[in-house]
C-alpha positions in Angstrom: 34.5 -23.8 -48.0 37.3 -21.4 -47.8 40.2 -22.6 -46.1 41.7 -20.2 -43.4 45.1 -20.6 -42.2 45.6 -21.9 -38.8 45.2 -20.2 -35.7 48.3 -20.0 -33.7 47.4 -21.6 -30.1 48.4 -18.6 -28.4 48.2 -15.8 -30.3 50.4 -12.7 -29.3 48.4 -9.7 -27.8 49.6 -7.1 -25.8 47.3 -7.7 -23.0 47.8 -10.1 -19.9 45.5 -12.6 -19.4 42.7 -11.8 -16.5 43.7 -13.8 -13.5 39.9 -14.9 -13.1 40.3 -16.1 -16.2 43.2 -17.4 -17.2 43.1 -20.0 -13.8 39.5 -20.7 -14.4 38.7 -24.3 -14.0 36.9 -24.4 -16.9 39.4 -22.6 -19.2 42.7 -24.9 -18.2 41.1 -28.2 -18.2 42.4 -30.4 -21.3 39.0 -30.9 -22.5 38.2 -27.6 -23.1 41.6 -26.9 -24.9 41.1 -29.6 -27.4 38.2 -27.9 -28.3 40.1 -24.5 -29.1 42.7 -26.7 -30.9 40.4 -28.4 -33.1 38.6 -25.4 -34.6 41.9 -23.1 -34.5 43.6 -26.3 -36.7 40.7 -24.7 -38.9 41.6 -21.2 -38.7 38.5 -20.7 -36.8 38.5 -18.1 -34.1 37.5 -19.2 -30.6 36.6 -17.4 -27.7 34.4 -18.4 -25.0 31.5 -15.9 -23.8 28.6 -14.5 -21.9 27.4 -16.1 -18.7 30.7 -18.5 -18.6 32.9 -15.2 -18.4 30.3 -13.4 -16.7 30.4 -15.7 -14.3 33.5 -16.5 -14.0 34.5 -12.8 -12.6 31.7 -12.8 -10.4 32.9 -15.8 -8.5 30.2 -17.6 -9.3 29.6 -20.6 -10.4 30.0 -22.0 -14.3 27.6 -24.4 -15.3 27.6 -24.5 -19.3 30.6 -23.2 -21.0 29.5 -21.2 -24.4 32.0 -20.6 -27.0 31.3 -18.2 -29.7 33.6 -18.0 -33.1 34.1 -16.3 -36.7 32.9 -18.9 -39.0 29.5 -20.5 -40.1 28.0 -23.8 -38.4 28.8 -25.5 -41.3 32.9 -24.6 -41.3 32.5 -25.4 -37.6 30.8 -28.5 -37.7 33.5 -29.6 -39.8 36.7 -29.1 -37.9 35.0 -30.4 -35.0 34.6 -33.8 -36.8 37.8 -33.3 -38.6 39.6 -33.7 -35.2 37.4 -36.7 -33.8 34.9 -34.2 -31.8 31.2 -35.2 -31.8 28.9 -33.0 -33.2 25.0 -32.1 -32.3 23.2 -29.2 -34.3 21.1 -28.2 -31.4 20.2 -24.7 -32.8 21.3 -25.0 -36.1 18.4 -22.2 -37.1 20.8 -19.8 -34.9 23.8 -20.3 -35.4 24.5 -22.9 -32.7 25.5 -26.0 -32.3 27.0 -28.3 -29.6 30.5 -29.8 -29.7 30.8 -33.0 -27.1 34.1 -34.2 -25.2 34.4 -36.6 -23.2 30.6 -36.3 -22.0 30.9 -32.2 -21.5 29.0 -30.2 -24.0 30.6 -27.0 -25.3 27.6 -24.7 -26.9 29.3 -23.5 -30.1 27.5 -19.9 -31.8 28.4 -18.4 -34.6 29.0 -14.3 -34.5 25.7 -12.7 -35.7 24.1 -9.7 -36.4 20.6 -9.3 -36.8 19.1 -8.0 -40.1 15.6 -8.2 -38.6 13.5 -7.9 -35.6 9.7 -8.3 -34.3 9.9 -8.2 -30.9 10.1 -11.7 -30.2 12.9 -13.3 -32.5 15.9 -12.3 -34.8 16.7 -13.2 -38.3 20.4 -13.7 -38.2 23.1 -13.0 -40.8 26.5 -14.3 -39.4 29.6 -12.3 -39.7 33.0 -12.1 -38.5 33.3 -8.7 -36.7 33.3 -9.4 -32.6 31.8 -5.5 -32.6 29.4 -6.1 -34.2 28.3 -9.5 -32.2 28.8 -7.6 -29.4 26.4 -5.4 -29.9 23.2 -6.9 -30.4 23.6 -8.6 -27.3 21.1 -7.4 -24.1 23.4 -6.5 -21.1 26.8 -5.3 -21.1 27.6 -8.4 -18.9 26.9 -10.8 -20.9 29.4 -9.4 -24.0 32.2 -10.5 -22.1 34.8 -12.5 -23.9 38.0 -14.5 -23.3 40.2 -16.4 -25.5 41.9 -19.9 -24.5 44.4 -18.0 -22.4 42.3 -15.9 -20.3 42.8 -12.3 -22.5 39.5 -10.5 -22.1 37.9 -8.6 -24.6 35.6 -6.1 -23.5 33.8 -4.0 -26.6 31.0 -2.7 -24.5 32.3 -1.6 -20.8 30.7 -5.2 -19.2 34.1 -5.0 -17.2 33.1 -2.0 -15.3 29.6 -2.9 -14.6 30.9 -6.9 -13.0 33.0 -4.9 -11.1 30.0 -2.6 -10.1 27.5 -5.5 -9.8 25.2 -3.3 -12.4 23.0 -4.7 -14.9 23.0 -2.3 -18.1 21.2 -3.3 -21.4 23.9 -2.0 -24.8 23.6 1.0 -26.0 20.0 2.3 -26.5 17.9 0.3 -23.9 15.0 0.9 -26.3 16.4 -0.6 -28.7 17.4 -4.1 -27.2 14.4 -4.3 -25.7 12.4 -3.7 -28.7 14.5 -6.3 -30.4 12.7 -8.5 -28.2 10.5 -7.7 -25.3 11.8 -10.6 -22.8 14.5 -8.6 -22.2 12.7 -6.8 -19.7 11.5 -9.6 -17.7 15.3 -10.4 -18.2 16.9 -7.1 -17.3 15.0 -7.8 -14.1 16.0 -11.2 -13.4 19.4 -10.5 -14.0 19.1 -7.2 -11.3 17.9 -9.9 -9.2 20.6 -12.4 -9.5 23.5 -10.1 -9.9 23.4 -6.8 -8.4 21.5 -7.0 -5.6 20.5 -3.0 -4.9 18.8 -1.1 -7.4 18.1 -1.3 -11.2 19.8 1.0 -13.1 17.1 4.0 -14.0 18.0 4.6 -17.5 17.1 0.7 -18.0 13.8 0.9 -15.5 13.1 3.7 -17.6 12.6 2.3 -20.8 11.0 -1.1 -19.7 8.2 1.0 -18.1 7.9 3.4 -21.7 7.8 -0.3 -23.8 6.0 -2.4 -21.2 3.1 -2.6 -23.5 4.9 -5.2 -25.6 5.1 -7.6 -22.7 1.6 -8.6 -24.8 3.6 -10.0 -27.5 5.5 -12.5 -25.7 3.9 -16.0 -25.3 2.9 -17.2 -22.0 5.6 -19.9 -21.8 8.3 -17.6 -22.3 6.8 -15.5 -19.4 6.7 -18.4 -17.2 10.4 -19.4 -17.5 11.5 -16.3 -17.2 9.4 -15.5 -14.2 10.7 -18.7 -12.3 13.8 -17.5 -12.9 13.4 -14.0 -11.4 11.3 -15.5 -8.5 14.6 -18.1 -7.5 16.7 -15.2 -7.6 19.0 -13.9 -4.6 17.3 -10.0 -4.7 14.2 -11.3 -6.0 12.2 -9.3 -3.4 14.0 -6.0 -3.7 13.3 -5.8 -7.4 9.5 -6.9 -7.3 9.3 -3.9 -5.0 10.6 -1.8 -7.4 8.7 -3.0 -10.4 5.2 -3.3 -8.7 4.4 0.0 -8.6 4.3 0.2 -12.5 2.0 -2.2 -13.1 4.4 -5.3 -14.2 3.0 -7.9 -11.9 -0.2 -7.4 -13.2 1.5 -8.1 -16.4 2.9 -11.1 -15.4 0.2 -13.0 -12.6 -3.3 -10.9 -13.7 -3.1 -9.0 -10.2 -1.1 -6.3 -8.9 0.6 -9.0 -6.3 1.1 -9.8 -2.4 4.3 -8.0 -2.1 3.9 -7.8 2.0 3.1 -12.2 2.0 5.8 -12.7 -0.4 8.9 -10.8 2.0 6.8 -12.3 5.0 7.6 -15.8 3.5 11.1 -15.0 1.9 11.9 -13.6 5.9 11.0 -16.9 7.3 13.0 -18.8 4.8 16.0 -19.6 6.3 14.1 -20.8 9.1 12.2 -23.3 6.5 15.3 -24.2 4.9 15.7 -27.8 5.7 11.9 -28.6 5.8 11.8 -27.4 2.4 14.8 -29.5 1.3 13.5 -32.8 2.4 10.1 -32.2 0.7 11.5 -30.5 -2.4 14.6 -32.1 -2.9 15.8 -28.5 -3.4 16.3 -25.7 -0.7 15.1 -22.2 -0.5 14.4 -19.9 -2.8 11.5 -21.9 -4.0 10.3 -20.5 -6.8 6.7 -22.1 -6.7 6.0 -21.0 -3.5 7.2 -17.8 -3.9 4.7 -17.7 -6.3 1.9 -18.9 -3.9 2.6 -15.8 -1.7 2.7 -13.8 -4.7 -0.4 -14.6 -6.9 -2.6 -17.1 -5.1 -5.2 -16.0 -2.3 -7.1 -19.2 -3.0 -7.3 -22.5 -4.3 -10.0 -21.3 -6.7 -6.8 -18.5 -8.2 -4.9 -21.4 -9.3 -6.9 -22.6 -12.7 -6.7 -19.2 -14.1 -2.6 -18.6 -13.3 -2.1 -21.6 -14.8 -3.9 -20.8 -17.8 -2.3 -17.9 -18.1 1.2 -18.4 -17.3 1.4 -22.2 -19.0 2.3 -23.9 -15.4 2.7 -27.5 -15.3 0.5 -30.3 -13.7 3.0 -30.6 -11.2 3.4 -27.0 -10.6 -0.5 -25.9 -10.3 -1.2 -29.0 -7.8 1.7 -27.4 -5.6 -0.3 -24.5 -5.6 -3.5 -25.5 -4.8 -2.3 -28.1 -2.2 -0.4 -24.9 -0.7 -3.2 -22.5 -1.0 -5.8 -25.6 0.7 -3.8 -26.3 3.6 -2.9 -22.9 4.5 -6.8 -22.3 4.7 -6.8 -25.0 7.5 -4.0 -24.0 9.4 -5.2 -21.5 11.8 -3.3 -19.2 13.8 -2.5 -21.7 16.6 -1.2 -25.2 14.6 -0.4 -28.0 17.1 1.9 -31.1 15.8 -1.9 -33.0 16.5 -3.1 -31.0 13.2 0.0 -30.9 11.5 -0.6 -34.6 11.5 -3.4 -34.5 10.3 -2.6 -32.6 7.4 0.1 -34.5 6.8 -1.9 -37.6 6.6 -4.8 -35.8 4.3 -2.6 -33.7 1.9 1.2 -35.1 2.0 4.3 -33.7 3.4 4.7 -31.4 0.8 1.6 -29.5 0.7 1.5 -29.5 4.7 5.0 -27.8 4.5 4.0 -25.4 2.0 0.6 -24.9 3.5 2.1 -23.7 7.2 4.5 -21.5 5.5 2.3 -19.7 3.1 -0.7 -19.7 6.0 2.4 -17.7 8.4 3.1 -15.7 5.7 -0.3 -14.5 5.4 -0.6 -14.0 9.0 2.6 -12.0 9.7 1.9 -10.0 6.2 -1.5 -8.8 7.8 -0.2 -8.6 11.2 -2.5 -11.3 12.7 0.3 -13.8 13.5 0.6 -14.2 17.1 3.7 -13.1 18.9 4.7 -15.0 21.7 2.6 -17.8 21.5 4.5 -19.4 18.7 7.9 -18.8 18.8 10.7 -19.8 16.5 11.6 -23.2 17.7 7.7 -24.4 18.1 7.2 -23.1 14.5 10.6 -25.2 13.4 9.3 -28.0 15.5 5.8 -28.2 13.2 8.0 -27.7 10.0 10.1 -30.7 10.8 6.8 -32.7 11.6 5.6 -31.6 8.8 8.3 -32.6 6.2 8.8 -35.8 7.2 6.2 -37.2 9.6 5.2 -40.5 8.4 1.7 -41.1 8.6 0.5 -45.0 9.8 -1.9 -46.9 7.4 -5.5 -46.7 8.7 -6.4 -49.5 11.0 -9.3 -51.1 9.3 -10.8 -52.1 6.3 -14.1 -52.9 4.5 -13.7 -56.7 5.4 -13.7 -55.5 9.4 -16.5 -53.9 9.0 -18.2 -56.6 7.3 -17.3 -58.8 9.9 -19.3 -56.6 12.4 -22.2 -57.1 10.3 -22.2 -54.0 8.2 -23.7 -54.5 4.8 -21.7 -54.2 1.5 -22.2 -51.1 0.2 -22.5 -47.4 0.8 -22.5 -47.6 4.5 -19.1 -49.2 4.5 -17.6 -45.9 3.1 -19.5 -43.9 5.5 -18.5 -45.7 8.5 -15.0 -45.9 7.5 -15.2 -42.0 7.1 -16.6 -41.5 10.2 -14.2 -44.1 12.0 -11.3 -41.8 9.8 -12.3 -38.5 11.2 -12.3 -39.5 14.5 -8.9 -41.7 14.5 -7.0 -38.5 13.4 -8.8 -36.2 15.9 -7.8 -38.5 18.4 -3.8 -38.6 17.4 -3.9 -42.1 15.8 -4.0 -44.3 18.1 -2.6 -48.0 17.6 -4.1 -49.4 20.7 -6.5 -52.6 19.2 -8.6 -52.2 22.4 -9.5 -48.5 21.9 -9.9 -49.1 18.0 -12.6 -51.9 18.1 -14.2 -50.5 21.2 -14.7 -47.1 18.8 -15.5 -49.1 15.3 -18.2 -50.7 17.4 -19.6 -47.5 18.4 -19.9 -46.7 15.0 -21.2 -49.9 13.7 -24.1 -49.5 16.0 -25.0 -46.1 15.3 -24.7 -46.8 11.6 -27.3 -50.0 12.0 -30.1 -48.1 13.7 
């Protein structure tokens, strides 16, 4: 290793620090400084980058703090230890590791540039020219830089385009893109997240003229980064734009139901709290989203989750969705809400209404004044968190009536089932025996 003289902690420079920047939480708090002091001890350039500046002077907020600097892993893996700093090579391979204070985790990358692409990956060479980093980045956004005082550097015009709310790949669009085709699928989820209006037409352009190597991606790489698009703010306004040339079909193996999905994303904020206490999360929904998107049927969900890699988890959303909104109807009452809440949960119930008047106001069949707003919010609320009772009898009741062991034990309790829900589950012991006697009787002849 070549030892490089220290870096000075605040290096002169003849701009002014950003005032997004240089107040940033993140940037001032003593954590993050020892981190610039122990790799400038080194001589080792520091400067944090993409979504954390990016970020930063979009007002949103910072989540993971990324640094990138001018040496190798190996030169930075050793001032961070040098100075007492844990070290974790989480992507050695690329450059990357992970330096850990105090419980935060500061993702550490090495500048690269790439000496060869195949559409999918990079093989890296590192180097120590910020240009040059710079550039084989996607968006102009993201190659936003800032050193421990705030100074921005801005090689590529990303500035201009935060300030404009504009999403622009670097340089020649083909290019990055053909550098790795999940930049399209990212070009549109960051449109989605971060501008908001329409995608800029020099980068539409060339995702439509290399859409073809969407093919080479694999199918979990499409999945994550269609969950992210579908959570987005503008999620809807880009899948509008993007439809028409064929990229749904890309993505689900269908062209898409754009008019259920804005039906459902319009009634969102109206399902916002239903959706919170079932999900743990509130709207957008990303799973959902894709319910209205790509599912017409239970019988559509094996073959999207073949093809897109979903989890268990994610697939029985689906189908539980796609089920109960089969059974909803176009006039729910709480008495069948109830019922699907006791059959199917309160999270497929709640999904299941949504997607079903999705469907309905997407085709124009949803009624008008005979549900309004607050009856609709009324069966959300059931359905979320209506607690279902415990069926009143059991296999030993029966017995006790003289029903045999054996088949006819499931079929009366079935029977006794079906009608205890149609009737609003009643508690009343009176009413329950008289019926379970009815049954018993016509089950004996």
């Amino acid at each position: 290793m070549t030892t490089k003289p220290p870096v000075p902690p605040h290096q002169p420079s003849s701009q002014k620090p950003h005032p997004l920047l240089a107040d940033a939480p993140w940037l001032t708090t003593t954590t993050t400084q020892r981190v610039f002091d122990a790799l400038q001890a080194a001589g080792i350039a520091v400067r944090a980058v993409g979504g954390t500046v990016r970020n930063t002077l979009l007002g949103e907020d910072v989540s993971d703090i990324d640094l990138a600097v001018d040496a190798p892993p190996n030169e930075v893996a050793e001032a961070a230890r040098r100075a007492g700093l844990k070290v974790v090579p989480t992507g050695i391979d690329h450059g990357t590791l992970t330096i850990v204070v105090n419980a935060i985790p500061f993702e550490v990358t090495s500048l690269r540039r790439d000496v060869a692409t195949d559409g999918r990956r990079a093989t890296i060479a590192y180097t120590d020219d910020w240009q040059e980093d710079a550039r084989r980045r996607d968006f102009t956004i993201n190659a936003l830089y800032c050193d421990r005082s705030g100074v921005l550097f801005d090689p590529v015009g990303g500035l201009a385009d935060i300030a404009a709310r504009r999403v622009r790949f670097i340089g020649d669009p083909h290019a990055r893109i053909q550098e790795d085709y999940l930049r399209i699928l990212r070009f549109f989820r960051f449109s989605a997240q971060y501008s908001g209006r329409n995608l800029d037409e020099t980068g539409l352009a060339a995702c439509i003229s290399e859409r073809a190597g969407l093919q080479r991606l694999s199918a979990e790489r499409i999945h994550h980064e269609l969950h992210r698009l579908l959570k987005a703010p503008a999620a809807l306004a880009v899948i509008r734009q993007i439809a028409p040339h064929g990229f749904i079909d890309d993505l689900v193996g269908r062209p898409g139901d754009i008019a259920t999905l804005g039906a459902l994303v319009a009634m969102e904020p109206q399902a916002h709290q239903a959706l919170a206490v079932v999900h743990g999360t509130a709207v957008p929904d990303p799973v959902l989203r894709l319910a209205a998107l790509a599912v017409s049927s239970a019988e559509d969900v094996p073959r999207l989750k073949q093809r897109l890699r979903l989890s268990n988890s994610e697939a029985d959303r689906l189908s539980g969705a796609a089920h109960v909104a089969s059974l909803v109807g176009t006039y729910p009452t709480p008495q069948l809400v109830h019922g699907l809440v006791y059959r199917h949960g309160n999270r497929a119930a709640t999904d299941g209404l949504l997607l079903a008047w999705a469907r309905q106001a997407a085709q124009g069949t949803a009624p008008d004044a005979a549900r309004d707003r607050e009856t609709e919010t009324a069966l959300l609320d059931a359905a979320a968190t209506w607690t279902p009772p415990k069926l009143p009898i059991s296999g030993s009741d029966l017995i006790a009536l003289g029903v045999p062991a054996g088949p006819q034990i499931g079929v009366v309790i079935e029977a006794f089932e079906t009608w205890w829900i149609a009737a609003g589950f009643p508690d009343d012991r009176a009413c329950i025996n008289a019926r379970l006697a009815e049954l018993v009787v016509v089950t004996n002849r």
